[in-house]
C-alpha positions in Angstrom: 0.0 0.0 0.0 0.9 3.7 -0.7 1.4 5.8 2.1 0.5 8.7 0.1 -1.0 7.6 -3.0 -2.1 11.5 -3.1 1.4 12.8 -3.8 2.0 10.1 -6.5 -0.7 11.4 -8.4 0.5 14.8 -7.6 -2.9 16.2 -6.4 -4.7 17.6 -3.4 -6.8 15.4 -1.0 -9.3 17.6 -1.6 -9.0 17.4 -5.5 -12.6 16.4 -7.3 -13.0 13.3 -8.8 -12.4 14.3 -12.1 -9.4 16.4 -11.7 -8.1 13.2 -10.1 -8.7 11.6 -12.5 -7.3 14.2 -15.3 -4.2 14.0 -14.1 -4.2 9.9 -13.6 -4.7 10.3 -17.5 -1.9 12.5 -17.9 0.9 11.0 -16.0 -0.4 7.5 -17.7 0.5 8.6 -21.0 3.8 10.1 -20.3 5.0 6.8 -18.2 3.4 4.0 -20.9 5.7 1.9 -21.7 4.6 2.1 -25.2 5.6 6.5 -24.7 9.0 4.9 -23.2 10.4 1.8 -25.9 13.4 4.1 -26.5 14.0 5.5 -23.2 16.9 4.7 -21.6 15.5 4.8 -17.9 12.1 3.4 -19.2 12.4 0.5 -16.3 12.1 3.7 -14.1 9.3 4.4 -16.1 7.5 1.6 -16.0 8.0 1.3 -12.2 6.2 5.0 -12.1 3.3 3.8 -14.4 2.9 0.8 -11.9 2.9 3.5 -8.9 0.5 6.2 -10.6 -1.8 2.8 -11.3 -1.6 1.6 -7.6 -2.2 5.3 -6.6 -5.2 5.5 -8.6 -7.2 2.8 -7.6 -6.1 3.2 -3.7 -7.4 6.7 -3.8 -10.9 5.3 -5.9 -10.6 2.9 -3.1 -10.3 5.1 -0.3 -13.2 7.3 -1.5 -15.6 4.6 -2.5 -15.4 3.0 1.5 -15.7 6.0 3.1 -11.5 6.6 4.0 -11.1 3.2 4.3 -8.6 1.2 2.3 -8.1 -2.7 1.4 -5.8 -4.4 -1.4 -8.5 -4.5 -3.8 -12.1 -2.8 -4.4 -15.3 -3.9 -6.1 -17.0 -2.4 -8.7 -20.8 -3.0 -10.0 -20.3 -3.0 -13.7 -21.5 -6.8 -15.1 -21.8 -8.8 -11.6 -19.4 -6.8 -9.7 -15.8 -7.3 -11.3 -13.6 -7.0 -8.3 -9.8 -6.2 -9.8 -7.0 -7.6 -7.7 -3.9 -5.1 -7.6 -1.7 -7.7 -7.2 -2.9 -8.8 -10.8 -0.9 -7.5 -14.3 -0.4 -3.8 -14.6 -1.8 -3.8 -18.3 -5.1 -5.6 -16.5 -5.2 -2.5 -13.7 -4.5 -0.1 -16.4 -7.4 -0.9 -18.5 -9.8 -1.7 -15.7 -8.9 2.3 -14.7 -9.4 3.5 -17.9 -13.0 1.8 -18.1 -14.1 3.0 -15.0 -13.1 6.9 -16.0 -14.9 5.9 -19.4 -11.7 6.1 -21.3 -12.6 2.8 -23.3 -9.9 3.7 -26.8 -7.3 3.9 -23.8 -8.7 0.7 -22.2 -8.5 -1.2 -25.9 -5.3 0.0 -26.8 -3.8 -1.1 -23.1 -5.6 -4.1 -23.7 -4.3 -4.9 -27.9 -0.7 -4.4 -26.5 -1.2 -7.8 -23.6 0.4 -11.1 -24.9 -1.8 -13.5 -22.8 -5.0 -13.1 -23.5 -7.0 -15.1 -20.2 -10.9 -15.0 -19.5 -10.2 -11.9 -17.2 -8.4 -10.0 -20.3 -11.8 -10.9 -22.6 -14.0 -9.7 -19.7 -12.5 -6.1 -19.8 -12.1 -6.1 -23.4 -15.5 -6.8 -24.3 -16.5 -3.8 -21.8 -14.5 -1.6 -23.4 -15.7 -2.7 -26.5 -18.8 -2.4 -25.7 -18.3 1.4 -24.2 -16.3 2.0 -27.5 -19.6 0.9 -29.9 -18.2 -2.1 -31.1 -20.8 -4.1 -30.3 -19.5 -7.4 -32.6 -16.8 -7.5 -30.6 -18.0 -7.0 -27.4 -20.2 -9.9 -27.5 -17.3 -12.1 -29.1 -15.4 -11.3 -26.1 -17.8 -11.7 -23.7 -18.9 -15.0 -25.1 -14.8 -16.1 -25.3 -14.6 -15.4 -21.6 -17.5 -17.9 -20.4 -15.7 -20.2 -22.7 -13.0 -20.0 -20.8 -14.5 -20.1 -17.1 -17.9 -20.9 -17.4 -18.0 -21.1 -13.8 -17.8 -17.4 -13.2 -20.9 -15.8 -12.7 -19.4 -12.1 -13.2 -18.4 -12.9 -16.8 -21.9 -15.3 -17.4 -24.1 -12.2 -16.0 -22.1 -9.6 -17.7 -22.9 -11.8 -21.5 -26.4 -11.9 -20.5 -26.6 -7.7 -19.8 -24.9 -7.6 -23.4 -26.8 -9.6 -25.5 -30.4 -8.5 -23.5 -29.3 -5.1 -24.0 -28.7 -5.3 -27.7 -31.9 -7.4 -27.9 -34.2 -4.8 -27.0 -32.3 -1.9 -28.4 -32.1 -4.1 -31.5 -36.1 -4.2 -31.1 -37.0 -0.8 -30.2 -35.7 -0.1 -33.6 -37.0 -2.7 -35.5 -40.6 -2.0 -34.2 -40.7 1.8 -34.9 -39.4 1.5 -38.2 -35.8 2.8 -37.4 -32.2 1.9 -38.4 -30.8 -0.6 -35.7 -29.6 1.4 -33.1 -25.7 0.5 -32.7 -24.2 -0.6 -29.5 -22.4 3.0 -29.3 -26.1 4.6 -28.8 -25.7 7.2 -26.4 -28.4 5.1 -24.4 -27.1 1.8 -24.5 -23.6 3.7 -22.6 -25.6 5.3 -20.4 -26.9 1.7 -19.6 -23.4 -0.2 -19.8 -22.3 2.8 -17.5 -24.9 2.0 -14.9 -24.1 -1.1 -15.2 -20.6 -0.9 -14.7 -20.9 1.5 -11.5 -24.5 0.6 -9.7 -22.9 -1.3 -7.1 -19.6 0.0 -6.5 -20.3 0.8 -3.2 -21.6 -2.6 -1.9 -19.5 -4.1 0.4 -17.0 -7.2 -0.3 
């Protein structure tokens, strides 16, 4: 744990949410390693865009509990994916980036992984999803039930997917207009709910 996970980010304690989250953007970008391939200290860099992610989701943490902090939180979006800090950095990255709504930074975090587990499918197809790419989302969903069809978080989160697209797909269909694409602002207003609506439910 961070003793000041404040002063990584380089912001007040009193900073809103969203300034917080500005600048989590920001000092993401400049300590990528994709931003550091050719920088000779870019294992330093790398160690700082490990810090600036653990920083992040402590202070997330912290506000979400009330000033509490634990090793992990929970989040509601499709069964209440709980992301493990102690899991890849890529994985922590793009679970961030989803939960600001940055879902191109969340895919291209994501495109960059080698190992591609349930867990990796799970996010992508959220991000997909939040990104209008509706095909893919559901492909990636449906992968990560293949994968562990045991787990109830990815099972419920395939279901949300295709009973969203369902009735968006016949809304459309019964009034006589186009389809209405997975990038609709309603259906993200939906997968946002989705993805937050519980985040403050207790592990």
């Amino acid at each position: 744990m961070i003793a000041d996970p404040y002063k990584v980010l380089g912001v007040s304690r009193d900073a809103s949410s969203d300034d917080i989250k500005k600048q989590y953007r920001k000092l993401s970008r400049i300590y990528h390693p994709d931003a550091n391939v050719n920088n000779p200290d870019r294992d330093k860099a790398e160690a700082k865009f490990k810090e600036i992610q653990q920083a992040y989701t402590q202070i997330m943490d912290m506000r979400e509990r009330g000033g509490t902090s634990s090793g992990s939180y929970q989040t509601g979006g499709f069964g209440g994916y709980q992301q493990n800090t102690n899991g890849p950095v890529e994985l922590q990255a793009a679970f961030n980036y989803i939960r600001s709504g940055y879902f191109k930074e969340a895919l291209h975090v994501l495109s960059n992984m080698e190992e591609r587990t349930a867990r990796w499918y799970y996010l992508s197809g959220i991000a997909n999803a939040g990104a209008g790419n509706n095909i893919l989302a559901l492909d990636h969903a449906r992968q990560a039930v293949r994968m562990e069809p045991s787990n109830q978080e990815y099972i419920i989160f395939l279901q949300q997917l295709e009973s969203g697209g369902q009735w968006y797909r016949h809304m459309g269909e019964g009034y006589g207009y186009p389809i209405i694409n997975f990038g609709d602002c309603c259906y993200k207003l939906m997968l946002w709910n989705l993805f937050c609506g519980c985040c403050c439910r207790p592990c």
